[in-house]
C-alpha positions in Angstrom: 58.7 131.4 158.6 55.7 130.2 161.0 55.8 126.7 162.0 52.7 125.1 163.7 52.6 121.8 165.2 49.7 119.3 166.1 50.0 115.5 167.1 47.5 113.7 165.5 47.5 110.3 167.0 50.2 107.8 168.8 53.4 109.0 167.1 52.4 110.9 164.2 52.9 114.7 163.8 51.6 117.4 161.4 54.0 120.2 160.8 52.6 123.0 159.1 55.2 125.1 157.5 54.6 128.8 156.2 57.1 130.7 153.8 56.8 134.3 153.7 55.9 135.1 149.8 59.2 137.7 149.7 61.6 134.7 150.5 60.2 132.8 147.8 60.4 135.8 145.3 63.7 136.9 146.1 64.9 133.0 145.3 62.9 132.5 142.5 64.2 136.4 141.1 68.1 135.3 141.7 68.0 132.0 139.8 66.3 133.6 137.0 69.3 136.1 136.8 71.6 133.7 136.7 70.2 131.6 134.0 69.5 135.3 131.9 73.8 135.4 132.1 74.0 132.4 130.0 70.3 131.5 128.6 70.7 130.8 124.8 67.2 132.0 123.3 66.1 131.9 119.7 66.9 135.4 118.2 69.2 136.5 120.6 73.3 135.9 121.8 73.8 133.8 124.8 73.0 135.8 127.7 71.7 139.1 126.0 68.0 137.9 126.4 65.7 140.4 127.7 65.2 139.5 131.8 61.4 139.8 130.5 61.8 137.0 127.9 63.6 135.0 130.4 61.3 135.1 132.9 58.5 134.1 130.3 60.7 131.0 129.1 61.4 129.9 132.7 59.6 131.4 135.0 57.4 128.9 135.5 60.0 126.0 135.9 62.0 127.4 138.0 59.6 128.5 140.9 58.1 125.0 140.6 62.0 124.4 141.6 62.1 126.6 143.8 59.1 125.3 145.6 60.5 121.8 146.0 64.0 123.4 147.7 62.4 125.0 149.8 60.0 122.7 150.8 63.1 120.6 151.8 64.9 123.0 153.2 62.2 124.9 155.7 61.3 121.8 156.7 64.8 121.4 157.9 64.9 124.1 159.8 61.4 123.8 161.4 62.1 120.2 162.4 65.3 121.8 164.3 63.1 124.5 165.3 60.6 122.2 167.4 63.4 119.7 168.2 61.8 116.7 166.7 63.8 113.5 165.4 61.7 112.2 162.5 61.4 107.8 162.7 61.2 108.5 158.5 60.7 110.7 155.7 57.6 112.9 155.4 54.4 113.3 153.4 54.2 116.4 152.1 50.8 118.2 151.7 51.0 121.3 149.5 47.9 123.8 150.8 49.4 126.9 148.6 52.1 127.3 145.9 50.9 129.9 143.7 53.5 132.5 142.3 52.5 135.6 144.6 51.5 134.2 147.8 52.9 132.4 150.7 54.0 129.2 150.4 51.9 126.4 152.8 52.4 123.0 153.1 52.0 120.5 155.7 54.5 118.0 156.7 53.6 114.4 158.0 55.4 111.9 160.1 56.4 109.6 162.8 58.7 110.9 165.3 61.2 108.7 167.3 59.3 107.7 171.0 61.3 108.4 173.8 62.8 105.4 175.1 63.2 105.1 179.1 65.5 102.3 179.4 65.3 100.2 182.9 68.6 99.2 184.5 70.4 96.4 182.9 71.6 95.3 186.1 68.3 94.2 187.0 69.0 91.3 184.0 69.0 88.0 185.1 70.8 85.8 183.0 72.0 81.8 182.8 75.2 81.1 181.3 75.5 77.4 180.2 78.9 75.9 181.2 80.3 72.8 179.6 82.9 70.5 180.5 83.5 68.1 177.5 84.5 64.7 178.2 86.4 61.8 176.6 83.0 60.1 176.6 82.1 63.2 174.2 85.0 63.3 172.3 85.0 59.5 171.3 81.1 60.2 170.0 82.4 63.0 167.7 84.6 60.5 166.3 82.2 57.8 165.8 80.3 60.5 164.1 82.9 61.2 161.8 83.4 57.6 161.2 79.6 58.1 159.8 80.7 60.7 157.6 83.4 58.4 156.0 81.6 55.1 155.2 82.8 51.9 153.1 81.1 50.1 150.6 81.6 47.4 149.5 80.0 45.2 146.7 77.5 42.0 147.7 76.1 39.3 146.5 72.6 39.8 149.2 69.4 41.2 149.3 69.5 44.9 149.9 68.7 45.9 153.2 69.0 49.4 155.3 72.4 51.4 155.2 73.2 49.8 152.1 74.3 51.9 149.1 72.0 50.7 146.1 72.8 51.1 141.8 70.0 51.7 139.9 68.4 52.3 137.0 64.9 53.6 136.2 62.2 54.8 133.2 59.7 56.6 134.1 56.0 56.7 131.9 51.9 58.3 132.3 49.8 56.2 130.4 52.3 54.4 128.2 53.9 57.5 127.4 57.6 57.9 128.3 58.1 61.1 130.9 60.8 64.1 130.0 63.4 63.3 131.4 62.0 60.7 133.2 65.1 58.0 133.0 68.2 57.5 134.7 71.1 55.7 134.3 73.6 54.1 137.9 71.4 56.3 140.1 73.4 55.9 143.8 71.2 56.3 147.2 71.8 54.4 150.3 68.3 52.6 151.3 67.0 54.2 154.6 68.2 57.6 153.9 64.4 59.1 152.6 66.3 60.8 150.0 64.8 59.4 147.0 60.8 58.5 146.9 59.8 56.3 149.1 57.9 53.8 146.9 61.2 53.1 145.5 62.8 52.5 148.8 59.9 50.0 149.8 60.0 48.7 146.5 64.0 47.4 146.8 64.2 46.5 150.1 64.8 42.7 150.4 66.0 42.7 146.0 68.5 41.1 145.1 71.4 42.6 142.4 69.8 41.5 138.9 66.2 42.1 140.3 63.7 44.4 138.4 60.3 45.8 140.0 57.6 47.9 138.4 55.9 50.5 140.8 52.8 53.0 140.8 52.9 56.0 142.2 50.2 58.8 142.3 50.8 62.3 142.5 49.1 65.2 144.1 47.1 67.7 141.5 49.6 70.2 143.3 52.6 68.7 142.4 55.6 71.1 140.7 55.9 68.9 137.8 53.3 69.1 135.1 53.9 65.9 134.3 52.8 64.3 136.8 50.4 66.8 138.9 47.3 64.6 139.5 48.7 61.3 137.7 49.7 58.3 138.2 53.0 57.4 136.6 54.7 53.9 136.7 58.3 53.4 137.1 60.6 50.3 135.8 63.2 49.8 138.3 66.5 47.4 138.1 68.8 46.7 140.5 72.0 46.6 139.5 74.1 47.2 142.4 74.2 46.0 146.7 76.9 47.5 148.4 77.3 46.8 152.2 78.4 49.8 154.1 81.1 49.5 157.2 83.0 52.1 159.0 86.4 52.9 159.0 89.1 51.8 161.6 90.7 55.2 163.0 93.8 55.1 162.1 96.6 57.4 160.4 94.9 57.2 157.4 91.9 58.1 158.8 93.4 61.0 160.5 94.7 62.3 157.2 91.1 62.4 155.9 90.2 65.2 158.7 93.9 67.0 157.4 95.4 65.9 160.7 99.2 65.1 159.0 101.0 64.5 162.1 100.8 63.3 165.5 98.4 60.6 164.9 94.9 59.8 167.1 96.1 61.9 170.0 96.5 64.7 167.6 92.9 64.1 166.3 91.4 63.9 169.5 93.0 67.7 170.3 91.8 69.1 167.0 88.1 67.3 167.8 88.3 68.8 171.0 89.2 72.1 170.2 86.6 72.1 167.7 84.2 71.0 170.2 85.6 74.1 172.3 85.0 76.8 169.5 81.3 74.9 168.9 80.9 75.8 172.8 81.9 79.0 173.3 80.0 80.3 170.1 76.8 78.3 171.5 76.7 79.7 174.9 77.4 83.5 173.8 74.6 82.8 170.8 72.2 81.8 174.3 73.5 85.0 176.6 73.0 87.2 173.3 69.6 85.7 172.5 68.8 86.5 176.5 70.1 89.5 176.5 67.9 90.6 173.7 64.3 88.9 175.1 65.2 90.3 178.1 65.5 94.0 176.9 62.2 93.7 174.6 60.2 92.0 177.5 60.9 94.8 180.0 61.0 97.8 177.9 58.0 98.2 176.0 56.9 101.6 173.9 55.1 102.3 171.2 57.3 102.4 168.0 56.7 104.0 164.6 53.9 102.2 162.2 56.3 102.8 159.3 58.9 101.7 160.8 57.5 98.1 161.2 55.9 98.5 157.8 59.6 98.2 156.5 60.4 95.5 158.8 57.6 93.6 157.4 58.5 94.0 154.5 62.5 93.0 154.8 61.0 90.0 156.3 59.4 89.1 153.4 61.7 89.7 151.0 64.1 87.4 152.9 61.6 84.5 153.3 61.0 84.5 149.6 64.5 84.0 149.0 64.3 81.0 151.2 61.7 79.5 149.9 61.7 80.6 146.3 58.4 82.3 146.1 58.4 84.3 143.5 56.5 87.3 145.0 54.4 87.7 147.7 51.6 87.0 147.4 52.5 82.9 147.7 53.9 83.9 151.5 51.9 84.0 154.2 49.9 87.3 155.6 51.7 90.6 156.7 50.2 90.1 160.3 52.1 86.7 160.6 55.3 89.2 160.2 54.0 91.8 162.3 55.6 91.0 165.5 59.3 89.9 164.7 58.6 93.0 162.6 57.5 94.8 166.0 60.6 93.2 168.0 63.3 94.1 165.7 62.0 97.9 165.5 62.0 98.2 168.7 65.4 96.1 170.1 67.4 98.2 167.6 66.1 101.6 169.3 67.0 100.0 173.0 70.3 99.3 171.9 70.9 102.8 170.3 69.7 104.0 173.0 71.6 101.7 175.5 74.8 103.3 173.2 74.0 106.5 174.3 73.4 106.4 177.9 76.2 103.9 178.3 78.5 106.1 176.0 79.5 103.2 174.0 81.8 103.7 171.0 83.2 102.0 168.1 85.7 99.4 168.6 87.7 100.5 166.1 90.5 97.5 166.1 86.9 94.7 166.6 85.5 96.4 162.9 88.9 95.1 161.9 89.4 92.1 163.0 85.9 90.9 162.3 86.7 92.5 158.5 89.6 89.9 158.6 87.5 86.8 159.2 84.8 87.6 156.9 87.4 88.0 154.2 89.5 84.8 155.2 86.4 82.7 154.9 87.0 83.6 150.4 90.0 82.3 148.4 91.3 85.6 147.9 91.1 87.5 151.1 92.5 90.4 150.2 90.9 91.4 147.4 87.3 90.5 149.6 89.2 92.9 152.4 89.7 96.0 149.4 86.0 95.2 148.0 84.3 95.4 151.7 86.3 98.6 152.1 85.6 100.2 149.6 81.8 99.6 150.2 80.5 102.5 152.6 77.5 100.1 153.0 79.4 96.5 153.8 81.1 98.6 156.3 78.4 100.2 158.2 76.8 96.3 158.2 80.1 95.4 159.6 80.4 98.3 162.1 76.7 97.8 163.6 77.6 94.8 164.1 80.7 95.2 165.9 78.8 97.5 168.0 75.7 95.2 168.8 78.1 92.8 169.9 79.8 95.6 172.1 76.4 96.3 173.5 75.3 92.9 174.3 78.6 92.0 176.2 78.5 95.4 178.0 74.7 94.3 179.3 76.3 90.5 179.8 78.5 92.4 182.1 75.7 94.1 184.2 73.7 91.6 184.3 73.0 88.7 186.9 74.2 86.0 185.4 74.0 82.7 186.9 76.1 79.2 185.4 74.1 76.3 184.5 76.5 73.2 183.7 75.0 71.3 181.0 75.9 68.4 179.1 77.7 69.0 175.2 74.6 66.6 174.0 71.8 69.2 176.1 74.0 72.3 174.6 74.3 71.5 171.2 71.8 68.6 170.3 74.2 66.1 169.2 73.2 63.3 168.9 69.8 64.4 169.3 67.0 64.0 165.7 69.9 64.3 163.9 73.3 65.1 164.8 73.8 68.8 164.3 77.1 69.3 165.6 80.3 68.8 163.3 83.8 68.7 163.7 
């Protein structure tokens, strides 16, 4: 077998692959055999066909087979022969397959680039450091108060924070819209979760109080109906509730499935919450350094198709987010191109960090992280025997594990410096919307 190689441009290669024409008899000869033992044939008994007749019958099939195998295997053994590490499959170029002559083809591809790592110790990193007060706990609770609001039924105007009892009917020009009424319709007023015409429209009305409202609609609207229209909507108020918070008592506590021990055992659980919010938070920020450090300071040149299935990934994932239904309704590949870029290229500096490092498995971390994606389902161990018995949840699982592994092994090399930092400044409670929870 000759094997020539040329690179033809960043990290592209062009194999050219030559099988002596006796190799490719000799295969093509033994199959045929084989077949001739058992070949049934019209006017002959199984396996006493003339080697002739067989050959006629199948001859042609099975070096067309013969071609593909080898094709695959030869350019096994050439890419072993040059020592290259191919980023993806090949495109295979035939140049000769006739019966009776050498078999040519060429073989293109992206190889792997060599990746020259520079010393994680030379990392500098801030670690955020947190000392939550009483001041913080006692705003988690009022925040939970928020989450637990009383109504109760008035005799007032309606104003802000109220919870409002409606019903509406819906019409275009006199005609009645599908499914366009609604019977004791609950929102609290101030909340932007219904349209705001009707928000404006019952602020300051009374229980027993009707209003009729406009409202146009852009021509890109989802709903048929009422792209490009106006429609008018009958509205009646039917109910005002008043909305206070509730005391913190035992009851209270019961509602956050604290049973026992009262406020002081609420305030532990909020704070321990508060402490498992923290620590996830400040090794989410380290991990997220970790990673834009390693991409800033180690750049290369990674494989075109490589990216291209990045890109792709990416938008398969932000049409399930958004509901597109294919993409051409998402925005252009380049907007993709260099998160596309990144993640190629982060996942080959921490391969390669596994290697120089000699990193391995955490065999008893694969399990334990098994455990708590499977306690997180009603029926954990039947989630536990499904993800096991799935080679491809597990290797999710597994490079996982091992990212993790990676990243703390860098956290450990690194400089890292502590920043203290308020809960508010860490999480953003508090802050446009409180995203913290207990």
């Amino acid at each position: 077998m000759q094997v020539s190689l040329t690179a033809t441009g960043g990290l592209e290669r062009r194999l050219e692959v030559a099988v002596p024409e006796q190799r490719v008899t000799t295969e093509v000869e033994q199959r045929l055999k084989k077949i001739s033992r058992t070949a049934r044939l019209k006017g002959f008994r199984p396996g006493k066909a003339p080697y002739a007749v067989v050959r006629k019958q199948f001859g042609e099939q099975v070096h067309a087979e013969v071609i593909s195998d080898l094709m695959r295997a030869t350019y096994a053994e050439a890419l072993d022969q040059e020592k290259l590490t191919p980023a993806g499959g090949p495109r295979i170029e035939p140049i000769t397959v006739e019966p009776g002559a050498d078999l040519k083809y060429a073989a293109v591809f992206e190889v792997l680039p060599e990746v020259k790592l520079k010393a994680v110790d030379g990392l500098a990193l801030q670690r955020p450091t947190v000392e939550i007060t009483e001041a913080d706990v006692d705003a988690m609770i009022e925040s939970m108060r928020r989450q637990r609001p009383i109504f109760a039924e008035v005799q007032r105007a309606a104003q802000d924070t109220d919870r409002l009892t409606i019903d509406y009917t819906g019409s275009v020009g006199g005609e009645a819209l599908k499914d366009g009424e609604a019977r004791d319709v609950h929102f609290i007023l101030g909340e932007k979760k219904v349209w705001p015409e009707f928000e404006n429209a019952l602020r300051a009305v009374s229980p027993g109080e009707s209003r009729t409202i406009s409202i146009d609609f852009p021509a890109e609207h989802v709903n048929p109906q009422l792209a490009g229209k106006t429609a008018e909507f009958a509205l009646t108020l039917k109910k005002v509730e008043a909305q206070s918070l509730p005391e913190v008592d035992e009851e209270f506590c019961r509602q956050f499935a604290v049973q026992e021990g009262g406020i002081a055992a609420l305030r532990g659980e909020v704070r321990n919450s508060m402490t498992r919010e923290v620590t996830e938070l400040v090794r989410q920020r380290l991990r997220a350094q970790v990673l834009d450090g390693l991409y800033r300071e180690n750049r290369f040149e990674v494989p075109r198709g490589m990216v291209d299935e990045q890109i792709q990934q990416l938008q398969v994932d932000m049409a399930r987010r958004v509901g597109a239904k294919d993409v051409s309704q998402l925005p252009g590949r380049e907007t993709f191109e260099e998160p596309a870029r990144r993640r190629v290229a982060l996942g080959l500096l921490l391969g390669e960090l596994v290697r120089v490092e000699g990193l391995k498995l955490d065999r008893e971390r694969v399990q334990a992280k098994l455990s708590d994606l499977a306690s997180a389902y009603p029926n954990p161990d039947e989630v536990r025997r499904a993800y096991l018995q799935s080679a491809d949840a597990m290797r999710q699982i597994e490079s996982s594990v091992l990212e993790d592994q990676v990243i703390e092994h860098v956290i450990g090399k690194a400089k890292t410096e502590d920043r203290p930092v308020s809960f508010k400044e860490l999480t953003g409670f508090g802050q446009a919307g409180e995203t913290s929870e207990s």
